[in-house]
N, C-alpha and C positions, 0 to 999 in steps of 0.2 A: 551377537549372532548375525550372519548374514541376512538374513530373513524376521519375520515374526508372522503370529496369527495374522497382522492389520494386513497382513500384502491379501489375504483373499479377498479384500474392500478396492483393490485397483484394478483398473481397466486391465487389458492384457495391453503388455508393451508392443508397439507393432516396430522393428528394427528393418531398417536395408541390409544388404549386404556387406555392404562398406561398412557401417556400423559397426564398431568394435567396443563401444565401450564397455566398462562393465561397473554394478555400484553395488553398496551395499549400505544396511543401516544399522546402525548402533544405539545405544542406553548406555552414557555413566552411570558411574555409580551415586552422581549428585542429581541424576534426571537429565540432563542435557541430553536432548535426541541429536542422532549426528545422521548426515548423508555424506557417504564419500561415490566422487565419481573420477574412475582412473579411465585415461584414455591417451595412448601413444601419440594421436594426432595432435594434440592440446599444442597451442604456441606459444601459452605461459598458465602457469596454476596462479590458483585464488580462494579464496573464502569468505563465505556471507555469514553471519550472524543475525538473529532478529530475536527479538524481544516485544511479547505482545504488551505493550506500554504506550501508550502514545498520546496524541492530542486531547482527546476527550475525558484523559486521566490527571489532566493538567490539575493542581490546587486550585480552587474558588480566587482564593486569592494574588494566584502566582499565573496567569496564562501564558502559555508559551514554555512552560518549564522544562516540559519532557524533550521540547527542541530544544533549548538551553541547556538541556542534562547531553545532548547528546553532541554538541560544540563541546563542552566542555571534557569529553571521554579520550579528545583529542591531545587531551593540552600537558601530557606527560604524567607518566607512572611511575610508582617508585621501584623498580627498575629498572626505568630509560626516563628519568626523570628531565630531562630535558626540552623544551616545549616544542621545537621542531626534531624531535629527533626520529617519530614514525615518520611523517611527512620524507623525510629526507630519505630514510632510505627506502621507502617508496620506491622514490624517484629514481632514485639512485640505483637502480635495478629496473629499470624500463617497466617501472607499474604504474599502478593508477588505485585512487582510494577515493570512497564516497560513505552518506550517508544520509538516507530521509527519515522524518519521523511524519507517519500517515495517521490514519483516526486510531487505528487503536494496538499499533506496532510502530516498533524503531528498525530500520534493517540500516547493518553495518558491511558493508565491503571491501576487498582489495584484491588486486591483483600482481604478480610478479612474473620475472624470470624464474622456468622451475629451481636451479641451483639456490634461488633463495629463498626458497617457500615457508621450510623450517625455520628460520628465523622470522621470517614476515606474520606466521603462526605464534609464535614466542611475544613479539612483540602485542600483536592484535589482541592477545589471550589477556595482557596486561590490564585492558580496558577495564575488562571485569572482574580482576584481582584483584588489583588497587591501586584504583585511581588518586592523582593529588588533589584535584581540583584547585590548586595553586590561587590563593587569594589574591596576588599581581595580575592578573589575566580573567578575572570576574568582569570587571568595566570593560575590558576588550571585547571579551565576546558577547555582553547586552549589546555594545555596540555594533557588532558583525550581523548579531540576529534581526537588530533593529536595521541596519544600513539592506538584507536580505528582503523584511517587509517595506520596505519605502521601495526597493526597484517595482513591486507588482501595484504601485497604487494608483497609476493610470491604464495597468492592465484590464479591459474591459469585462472579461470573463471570471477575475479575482475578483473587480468591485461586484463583480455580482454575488458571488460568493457572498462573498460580507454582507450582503443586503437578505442573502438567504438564510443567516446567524440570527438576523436581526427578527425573523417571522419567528423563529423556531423556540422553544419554550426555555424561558430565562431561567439558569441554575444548570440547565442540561448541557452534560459535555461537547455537545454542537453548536450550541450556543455560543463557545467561549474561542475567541482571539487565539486559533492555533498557535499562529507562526511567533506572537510574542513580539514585545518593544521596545525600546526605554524605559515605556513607560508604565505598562503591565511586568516589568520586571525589575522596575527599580526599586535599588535595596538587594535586590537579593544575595545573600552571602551565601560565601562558599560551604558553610555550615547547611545550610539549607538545601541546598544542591545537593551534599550528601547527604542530607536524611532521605528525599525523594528518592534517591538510588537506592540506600538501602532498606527503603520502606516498598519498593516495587521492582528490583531487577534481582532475578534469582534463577540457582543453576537451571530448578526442575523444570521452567516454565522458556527456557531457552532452546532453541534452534540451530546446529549449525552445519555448514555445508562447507564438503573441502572440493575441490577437481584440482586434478593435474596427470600429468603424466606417469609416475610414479603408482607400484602395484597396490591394490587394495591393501593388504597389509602394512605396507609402509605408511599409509594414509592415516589409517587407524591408529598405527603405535603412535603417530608426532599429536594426532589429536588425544590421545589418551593420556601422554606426554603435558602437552602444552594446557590444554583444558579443564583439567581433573583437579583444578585448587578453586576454580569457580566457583564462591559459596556455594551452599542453600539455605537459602536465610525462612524463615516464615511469614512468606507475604500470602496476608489475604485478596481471593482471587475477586478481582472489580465485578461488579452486576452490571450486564451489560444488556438495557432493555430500549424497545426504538419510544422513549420519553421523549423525543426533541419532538415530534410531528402526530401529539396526540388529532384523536376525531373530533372533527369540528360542524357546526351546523351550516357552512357555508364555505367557500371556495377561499382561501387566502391569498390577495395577487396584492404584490408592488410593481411599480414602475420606476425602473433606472434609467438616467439620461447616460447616456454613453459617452466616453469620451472621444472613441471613432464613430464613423457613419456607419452604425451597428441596427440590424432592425430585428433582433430577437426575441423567440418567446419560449420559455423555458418552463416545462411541469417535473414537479418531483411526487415524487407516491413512497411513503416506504415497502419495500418488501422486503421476502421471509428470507431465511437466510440462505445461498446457493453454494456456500462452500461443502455441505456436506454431500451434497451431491454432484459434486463438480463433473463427475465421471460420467452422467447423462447430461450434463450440459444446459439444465433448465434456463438459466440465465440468455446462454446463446441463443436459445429458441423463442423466449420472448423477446428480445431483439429484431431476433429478423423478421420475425410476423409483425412488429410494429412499423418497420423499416420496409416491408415487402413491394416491392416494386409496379409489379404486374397488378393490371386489372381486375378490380373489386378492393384495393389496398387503402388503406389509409392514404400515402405519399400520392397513388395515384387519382385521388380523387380530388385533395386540395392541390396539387400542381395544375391538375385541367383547368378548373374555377380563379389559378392566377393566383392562388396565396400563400403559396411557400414556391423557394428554391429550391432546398433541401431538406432533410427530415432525419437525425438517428438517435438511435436510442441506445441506452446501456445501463446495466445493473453495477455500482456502485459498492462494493462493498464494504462497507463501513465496519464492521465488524463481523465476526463469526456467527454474530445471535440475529445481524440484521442489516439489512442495507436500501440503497436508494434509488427506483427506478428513474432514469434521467429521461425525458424527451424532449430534445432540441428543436425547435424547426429557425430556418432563416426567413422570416418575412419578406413578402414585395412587397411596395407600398401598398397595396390594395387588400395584403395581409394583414399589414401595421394596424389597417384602420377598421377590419372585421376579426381583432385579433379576439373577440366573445367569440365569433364563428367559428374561428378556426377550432378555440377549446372547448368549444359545444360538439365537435364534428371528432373531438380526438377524444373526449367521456363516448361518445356514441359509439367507436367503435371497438374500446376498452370492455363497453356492454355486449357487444355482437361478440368482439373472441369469449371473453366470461361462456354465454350462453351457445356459443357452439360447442360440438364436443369436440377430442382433442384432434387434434391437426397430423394424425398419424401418417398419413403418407406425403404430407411436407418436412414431417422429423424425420422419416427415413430419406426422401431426396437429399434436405442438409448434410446426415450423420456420411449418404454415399459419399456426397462430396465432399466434405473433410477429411474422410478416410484415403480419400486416393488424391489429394491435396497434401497430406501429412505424408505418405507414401514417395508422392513423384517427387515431393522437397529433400527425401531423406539423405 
């Protein structure tokens, strides 16, 4: 169906004139939700996939796996068994293909020239019909995933990461070595890789999105077409609860030596979850009240006093059930070294927003401004 009940849960779409496009959403019949979006202006079609699977689903024992499972998705199906042979025609048709695995989803994409879409569909679809995972090419790609973590290991903002793995409660999918290494994945056979896939990639719990130029209908038969042998296997669905950042009687801080002239102080808080409400935007609003410039604000109170640069914040979200309020600030040196003050002075006014009531005619100044932001861009 074009539609469903969920569209009365959406914002109303606000379109320019120009705007032409048009979309629509679908259900197989294996559960795969689909979005197609057609639009004559397009300069090449594409498609995303995602899969809520990801980091924090990794094995106890296997870390890095679900990045591993997903190098591995690349590396030829039986039929196009070949190991370059998506990659190539990719290319070979002026596209482009990617893939990350984040905390708790894998998103797969590609795009083409429209004339090859259909096939570029056929091919992508193979991923998750079946794959080889070809036992020749296991050692190559720990090796890729490993050679991928060694570029970020002087990055100063990765090591921090890592160091914030290390606070978080041991056993919890936070806890655990996303990206994977030789060394956290050595051994692993190609037998194993596919029990992972099909112990957690399945049609009903899949995602995908087509655009191109091409009518809505067209869009739908090639996905109904190409998609519709996508198991559904019986995977049980992960618990997903914020374990990593239980309540503590006191404040948890490390300190990392930097490997630039880095003078950062970083707080994480967990919060509730903001995707189901994406459409009022709670996530953006504590942001910018945290972020708020003007007079009586956080930023402008340590800037006067000479102890940050800069200051922003953002909601994280780690997963559906929960995620992680970020506040960055860049220290002066006169920061560095009152850095208690500074997060004496950021609890203090975490308690003043808490205890005021809500910030109603600052949510409506924002909401004006994004609306006629999202309007003059259209």
């Amino acid at each position: 169906p074009a539609s469903t009940a969920a569209d009365t849960n959406l914002p109303p779409l606000l379109r320019a004139p120009s705007d032409h496009a048009e979309f629509r959403r679908f259900v197989l019949e294996s559960g795969l939700k689909g979005l197609l979006v057609s639009d004559p202006k397009f300069d090449k079609s594409g498609a995303a996939l995602v899969m809520p699977i990801g980091q924090i689903d990794d094995p106890a024992d296997r870390e890095g796996m679900a990045h591993f499972l997903e190098h591995m998705l690349f590396l030829g199906t039986a039929k196009y068994p070949e190991v370059n042979a998506y990659g190539n025609f990719i290319q070979s048709n002026g596209g482009y293909s990617n893939a990350y695995t984040a905390s708790d989803h894998t998103n797969y994409q590609f795009e083409v020239r429209h004339e090859a879409l259909a096939e570029g569909l056929d091919r992508f679809a193979q991923f998750f019909i079946a794959p080889l995972f070809t036992p020749e090419f296991t050692g190559r790609e720990i090796n890729a995933v490993h050679n991928e973590a060694m570029r970020h290991v002087q990055n100063d903002g990765r090591r921090l990461f890592s160091v914030c793995r290390e606070l978080y409660t041991p056993g919890s999918g936070e806890s655990r070595f996303s990206t994977g290494n030789k060394d956290t994945l050595a051994g692993a056979t190609p037998a194993q890789v596919r029990a992972f896939y099909e112990s957690t990639y399945t049609a009903d719990r899949m995602a995908l999105a087509i655009c191109g130029k091409a009518p809505l209908d067209e869009l739908e038969k090639l996905a109904r077409e190409k998609f519709s042998a996508i198991p559904r296997r019986p995977v049980s669905i992960a618990r997903r609860a914020p374990e990593f950042l239980p309540r503590k009687a006191a404040l948890r801080l490390a300190k990392v030596e930097p490997v630039k002239e880095v003078r950062s102080l970083q707080l994480e808080f967990v919060a509730p979850p903001t995707r189901p409400d994406f459409a009022s935007k709670p996530d953006v609003l504590v942001e910018e009240l945290l972020g708020y410039r003007g007079a009586g604000g956080l930023v402008e109170s340590l800037k006067r006093d000479g102890l940050i640069n800069s200051l922003s914040a953002g909601i994280w979200e780690r997963t559906g059930d929960y995620g992680s309020l970020m506040i960055t600030m860049d220290l002066t040196p006169a920061g560095e070294k009152s850095h208690l003050d500074v997060i004496s002075r950021v609890f203090s006014y975490l308690a003043h927003l808490r205890a005021a009531p809500f910030p109603m005619d600052f949510f409506r100044d924002r909401a004006r401004d994004r609306k006629s932001t999202r309007l003059n861009s259209s």
